[in-house]
N, C-alpha and C positions, 0 to 999 in steps of 0.2 A: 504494500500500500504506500505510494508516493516515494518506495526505496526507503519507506522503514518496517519495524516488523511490529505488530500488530499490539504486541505487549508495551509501547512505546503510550496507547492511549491513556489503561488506566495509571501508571509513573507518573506522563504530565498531567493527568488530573489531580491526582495527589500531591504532585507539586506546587500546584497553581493553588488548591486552597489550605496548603502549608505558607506558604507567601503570603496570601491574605490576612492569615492569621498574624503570622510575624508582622507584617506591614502595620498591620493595628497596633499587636499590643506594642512596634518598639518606637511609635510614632507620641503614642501616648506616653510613654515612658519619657522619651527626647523633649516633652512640649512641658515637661514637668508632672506628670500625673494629675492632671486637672480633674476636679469634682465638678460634674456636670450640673445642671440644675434639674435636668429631668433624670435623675439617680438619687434614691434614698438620704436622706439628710444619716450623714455619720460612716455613708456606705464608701468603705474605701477599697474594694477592690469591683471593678467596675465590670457589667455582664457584656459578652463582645459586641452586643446590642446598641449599649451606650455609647462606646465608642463609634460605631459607624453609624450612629447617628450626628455625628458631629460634622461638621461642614470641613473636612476633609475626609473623613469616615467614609463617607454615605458615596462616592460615587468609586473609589477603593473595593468597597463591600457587593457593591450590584456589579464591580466587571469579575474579580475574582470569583464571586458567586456562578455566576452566569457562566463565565468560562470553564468553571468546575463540574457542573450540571451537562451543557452539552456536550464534553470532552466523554467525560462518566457514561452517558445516556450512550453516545455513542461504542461505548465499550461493549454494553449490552447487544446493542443489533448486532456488530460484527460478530459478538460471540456465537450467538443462534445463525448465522450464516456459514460461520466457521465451519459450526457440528454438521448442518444440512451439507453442506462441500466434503464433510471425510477430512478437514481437515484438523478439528478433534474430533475427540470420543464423537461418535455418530450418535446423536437419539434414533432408535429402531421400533420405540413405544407410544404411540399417541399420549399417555399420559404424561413423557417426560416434554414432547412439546408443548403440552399442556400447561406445566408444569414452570415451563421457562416464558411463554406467554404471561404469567402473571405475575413471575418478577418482574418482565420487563416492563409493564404496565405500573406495578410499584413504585416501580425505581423513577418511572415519570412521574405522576405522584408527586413524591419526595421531592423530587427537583425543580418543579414548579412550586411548590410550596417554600422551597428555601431563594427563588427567585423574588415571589413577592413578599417573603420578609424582609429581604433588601428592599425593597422598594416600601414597602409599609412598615417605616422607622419608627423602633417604642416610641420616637419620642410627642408625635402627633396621630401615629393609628399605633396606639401600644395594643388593644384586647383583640385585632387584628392579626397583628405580629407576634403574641405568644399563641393564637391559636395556626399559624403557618407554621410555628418552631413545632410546636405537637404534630402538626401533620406531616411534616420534615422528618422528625424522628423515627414516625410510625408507619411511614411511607416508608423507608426504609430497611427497617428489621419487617415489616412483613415481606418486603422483595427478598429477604435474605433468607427467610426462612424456605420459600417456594423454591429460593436455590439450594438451599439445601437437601432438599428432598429431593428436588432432581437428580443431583451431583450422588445420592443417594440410592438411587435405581440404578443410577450409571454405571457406579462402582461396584455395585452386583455383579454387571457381562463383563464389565474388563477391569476385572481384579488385578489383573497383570500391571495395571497403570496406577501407581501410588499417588503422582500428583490429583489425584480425585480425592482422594482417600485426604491429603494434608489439608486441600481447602477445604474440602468438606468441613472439617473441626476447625479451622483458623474463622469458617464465617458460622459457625457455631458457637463456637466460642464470642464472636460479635456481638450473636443476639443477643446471648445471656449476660454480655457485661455493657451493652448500650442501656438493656430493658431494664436490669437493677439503676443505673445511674439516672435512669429517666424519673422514674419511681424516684428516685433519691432528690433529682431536680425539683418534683411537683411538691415534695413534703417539703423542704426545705427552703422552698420560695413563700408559702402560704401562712397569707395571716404574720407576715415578719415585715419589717424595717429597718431603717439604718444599716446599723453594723451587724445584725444580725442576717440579711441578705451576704453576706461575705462567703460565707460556706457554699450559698448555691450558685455563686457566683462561681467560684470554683470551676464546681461539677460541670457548668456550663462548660467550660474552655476545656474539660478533659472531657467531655462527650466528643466534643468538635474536634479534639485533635484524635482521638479515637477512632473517629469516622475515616483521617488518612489515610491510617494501617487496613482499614477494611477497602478503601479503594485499591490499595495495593496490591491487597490478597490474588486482586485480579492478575498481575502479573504473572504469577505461577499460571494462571489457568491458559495464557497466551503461549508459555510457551514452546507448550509440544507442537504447536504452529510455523515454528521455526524450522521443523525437521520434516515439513509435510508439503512443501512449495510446490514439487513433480506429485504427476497424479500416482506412478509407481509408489510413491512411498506413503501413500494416506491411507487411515482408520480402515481395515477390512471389517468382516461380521466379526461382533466379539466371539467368544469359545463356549460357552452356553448354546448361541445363536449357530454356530459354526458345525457344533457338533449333533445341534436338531435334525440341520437342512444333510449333515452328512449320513445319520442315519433314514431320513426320511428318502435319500438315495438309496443307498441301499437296499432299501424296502421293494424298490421302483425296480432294482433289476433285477430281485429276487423272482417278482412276478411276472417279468415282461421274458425271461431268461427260463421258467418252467423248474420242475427238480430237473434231481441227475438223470432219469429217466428220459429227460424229453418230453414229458408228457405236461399235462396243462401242471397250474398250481388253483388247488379248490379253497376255495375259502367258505368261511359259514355261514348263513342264514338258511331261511324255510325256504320248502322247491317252487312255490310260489311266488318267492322274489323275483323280478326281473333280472337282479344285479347279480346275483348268484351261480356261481362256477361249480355249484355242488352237484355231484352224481344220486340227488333224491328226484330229480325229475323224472315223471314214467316214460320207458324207454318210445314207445309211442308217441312222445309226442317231443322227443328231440328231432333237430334238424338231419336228416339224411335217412331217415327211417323209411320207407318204401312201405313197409307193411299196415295193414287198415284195421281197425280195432276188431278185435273177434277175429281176425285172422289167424292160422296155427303156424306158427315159424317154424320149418326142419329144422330137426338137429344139425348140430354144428359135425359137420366130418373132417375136422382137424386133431380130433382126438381118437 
């Protein structure tokens, strides 16, 4: 893609809103740590809200944002094009495109919701802008968990392939420690002020930087990509899959091949079936029979 390799998107996404973070907080740091006037009276450690609300903040926060969401978003198409191509693990189950359709759906979501948080600053649509931070969040770990489950079926056919197996738990482990810290967010903001916002201020900036390492996670998933560029070298049928379609050959020239005899090969049902190879039909009324019912056949003079 453009002569880079595929795992390049989710890196620069994760980089771009590590930048933004930094940009913030060491902007605010350099300017002297200013208490804003729409931040808690007493509250001295400031939520990264405040800051890019500030008139150098605010248009810092909506390109970083924005450029982290469509870089991101774009990670996800290419990945489900990837697999459809054989160039990773192939989905071969309706449920795992299933599956992956509703992360990727999530993950838009999420990233429209963290777009118009930027844009809807605490400090003039604040009940706005915490309910885009919740849907940011939520949008989020539920994309992740649908990947999970995927990467979960996957890992089933090509056991052979560990990189499934690492992200698997790297964005497991996501869920579970974005979802406690979220929880931790909502109690920890509620019904407080001043100085006592400090704690959830916090959690805020270790969600968000949390969130990098889960963009990143994607990079393992890019790069068995790397090794799959000629069609010779991409995803066959996993070994599960491999060893169905080889027995269900088999089966195929058992039948079509007859026993050692030569002779057909019978299979079961009633003589009534149509489908049925079986020796219970009356000889009368197979095909080649010459003789008329009630007729008396001579004996055979072969014996």
């Amino acid at each position: 893609m453009f002569g880079l390799s595929y795992w390049f998107l989710p890196a620069f996404a994760g980089c771009c809103w590590l930048g933004t973070l930094l940009g913030l907080l060491i902007n605010w740091v350099a300017t002297g740590r200013p208490q804003y006037a729409w931040t808690g009276a007493g509250q001295t450690v400031p939520y990264i809200s405040d800051i890019a609300a500030s008139k150098w903040g605010y248009p810092l926060f909506i390109a970083g944002s924005a450029t982290t969401v469509v870089v991101f978003n774009i990670s996800f198409v290419a990945e489900r094009w990837l697999r459809h191509n054989a160039r990773l693990a192939k989905n071969y189950r309706t449920s795992e495109k299933i599956l992956s359709g509703f992360a990727i759906a999530f993950a838009i979501i999420g990233g429209i919701a963290l777009i118009l948080l930027t844009v809807f600053d605490t400090r003039r649509h604040h009940n706005i802008h915490i309910t885009c931070l919740f849907i940011f969040i939520a949008g989020y770990i539920i994309s992740a968990v649908f990947i999970c489950a995927e990467y979960q079926r996957l890992g089933v056919l090509y056991r052979e392939h560990r990189i499934l197996r690492s992200s698997f738990w790297l964005k497991l482990a996501f869920i579970f420690i974005e979802l406690a810290l979220a929880i931790a967010f909502g109690v920890l903001q509620r019904g407080r002020v001043g100085r006592a916002l400090n704690p959830s201020a916090y959690v805020e900036w270790i969600i968000s930087l949390i969130y990098i390492f889960y963009v990143w996670s994607f990079v393992i998933d890019f790069l068995p990509a790397t090794q799959t560029r000629h069609r010779e070298d991409r995803f066959g049928l996993p070994g599960p899959l491999r060893a169905r379609e080889e027995e269900g050959e088999m089966r195929m020239q058992e039948q079509q091949g007859g026993n050692n005899l030569g002779g057909p090969v019978y299979t079961g049902g009633a003589w009534n079936e149509r489908d049925s190879q079986g020796s219970q039909v009356p000889i009368h009324g197979q095909a080649g029979y010459r003789g008329t019912a009630g007729e008396q056949v001579p004996p055979s003079r072969n014996f």
